[in-house]
C-alpha positions as CSV (number, residue, x, y, z in Angstrom):
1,X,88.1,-155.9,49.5
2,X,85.4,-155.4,52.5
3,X,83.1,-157.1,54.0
4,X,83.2,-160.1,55.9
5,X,86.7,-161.6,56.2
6,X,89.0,-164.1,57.7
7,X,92.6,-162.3,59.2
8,X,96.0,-164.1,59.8
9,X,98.4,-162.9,61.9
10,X,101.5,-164.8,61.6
11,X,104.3,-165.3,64.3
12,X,108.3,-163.7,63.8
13,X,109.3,-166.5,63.0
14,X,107.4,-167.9,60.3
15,X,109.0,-166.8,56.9
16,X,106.8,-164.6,55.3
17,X,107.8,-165.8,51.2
18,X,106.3,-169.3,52.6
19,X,103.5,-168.0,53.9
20,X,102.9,-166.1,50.4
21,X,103.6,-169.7,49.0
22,X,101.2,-171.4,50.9
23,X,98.6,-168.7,50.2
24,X,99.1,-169.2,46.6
25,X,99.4,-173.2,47.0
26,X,95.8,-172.9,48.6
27,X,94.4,-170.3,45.8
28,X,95.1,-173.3,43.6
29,X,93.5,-175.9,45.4
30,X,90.4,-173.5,46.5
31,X,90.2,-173.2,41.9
32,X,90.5,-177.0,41.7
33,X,87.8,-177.6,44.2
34,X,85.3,-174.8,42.8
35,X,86.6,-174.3,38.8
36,X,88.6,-171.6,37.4
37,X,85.4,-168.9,36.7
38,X,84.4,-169.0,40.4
39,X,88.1,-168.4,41.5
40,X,88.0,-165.3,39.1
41,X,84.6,-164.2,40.0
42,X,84.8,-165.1,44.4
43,X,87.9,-165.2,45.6
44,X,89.8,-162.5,47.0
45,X,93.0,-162.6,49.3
46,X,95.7,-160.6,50.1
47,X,99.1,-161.0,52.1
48,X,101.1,-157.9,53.2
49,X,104.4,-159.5,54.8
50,X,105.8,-156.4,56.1
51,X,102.7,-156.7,58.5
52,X,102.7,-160.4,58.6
53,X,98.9,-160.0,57.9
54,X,97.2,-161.9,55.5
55,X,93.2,-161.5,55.0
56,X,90.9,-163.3,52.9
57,X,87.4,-162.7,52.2
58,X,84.8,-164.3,53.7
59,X,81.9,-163.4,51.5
60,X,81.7,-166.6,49.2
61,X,81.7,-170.3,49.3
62,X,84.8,-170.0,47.5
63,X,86.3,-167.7,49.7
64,X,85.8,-169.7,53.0
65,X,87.1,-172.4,50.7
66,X,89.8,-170.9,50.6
67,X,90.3,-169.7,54.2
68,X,89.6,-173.3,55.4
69,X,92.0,-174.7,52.8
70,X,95.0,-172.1,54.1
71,X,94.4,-172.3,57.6
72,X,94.7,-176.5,56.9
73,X,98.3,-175.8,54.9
74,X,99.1,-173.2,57.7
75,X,99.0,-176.0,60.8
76,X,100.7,-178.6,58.9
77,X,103.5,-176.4,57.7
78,X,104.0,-174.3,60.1
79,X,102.1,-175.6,63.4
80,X,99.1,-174.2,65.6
81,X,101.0,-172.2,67.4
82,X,102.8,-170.4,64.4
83,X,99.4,-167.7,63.4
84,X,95.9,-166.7,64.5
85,X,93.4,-166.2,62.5
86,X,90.1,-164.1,63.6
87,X,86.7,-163.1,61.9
88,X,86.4,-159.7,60.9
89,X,83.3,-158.1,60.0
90,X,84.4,-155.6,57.7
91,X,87.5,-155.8,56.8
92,X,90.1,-153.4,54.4
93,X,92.9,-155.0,52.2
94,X,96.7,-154.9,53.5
95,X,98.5,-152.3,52.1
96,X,100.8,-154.5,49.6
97,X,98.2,-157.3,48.2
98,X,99.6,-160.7,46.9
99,X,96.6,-160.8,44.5
């Protein structure tokens, strides 16, 4: 994946299978809202949780869909406090992708 992308950075303590869970969780709902081809077709994530780096792209409506959707999940699960999330340009995949 490059191009224009939204990057998580997630604090120690957060576990990293719940944020792969919540990314997942949010994949779902971003298919719901914009139906299963477009999900296929425009969305692209990944999570690496060695690095606690997650990065989705930013390129389609689907794909901020989904960022906006993740970042939502992220603050009620795990608080503001608990990741940051910046806008990258160009961005590369993690080196272990969840999807």
């Amino acid at each position: 994946m490059t191009g224009p992308a939204y990057r998580y950075t997630f604090a120690a303590h957060v576990p990293a299978e719940e944020v792969g869970l919540t990314l997942a969780l949010a994949a779902v709902a971003a298919e719901s809202l914009r139906g299963e081809a477009a999900a296929r077709l425009d969305l692209a994530y990944a999570f690496d949780p060695a690095a606690r780096v997650a990065v989705i792209a930013a390129g389609t409506r689907a794909g901020r869909d989904l960022a906006k959707l993740f970042t939502g999940f992220l603050r009620r699960e795990f608080g503001e406090e608990s990741f940051t999330v910046e806008w990258v340009a160009h961005a590369a995949r993690p080196s272990e992708p969840a999807a």
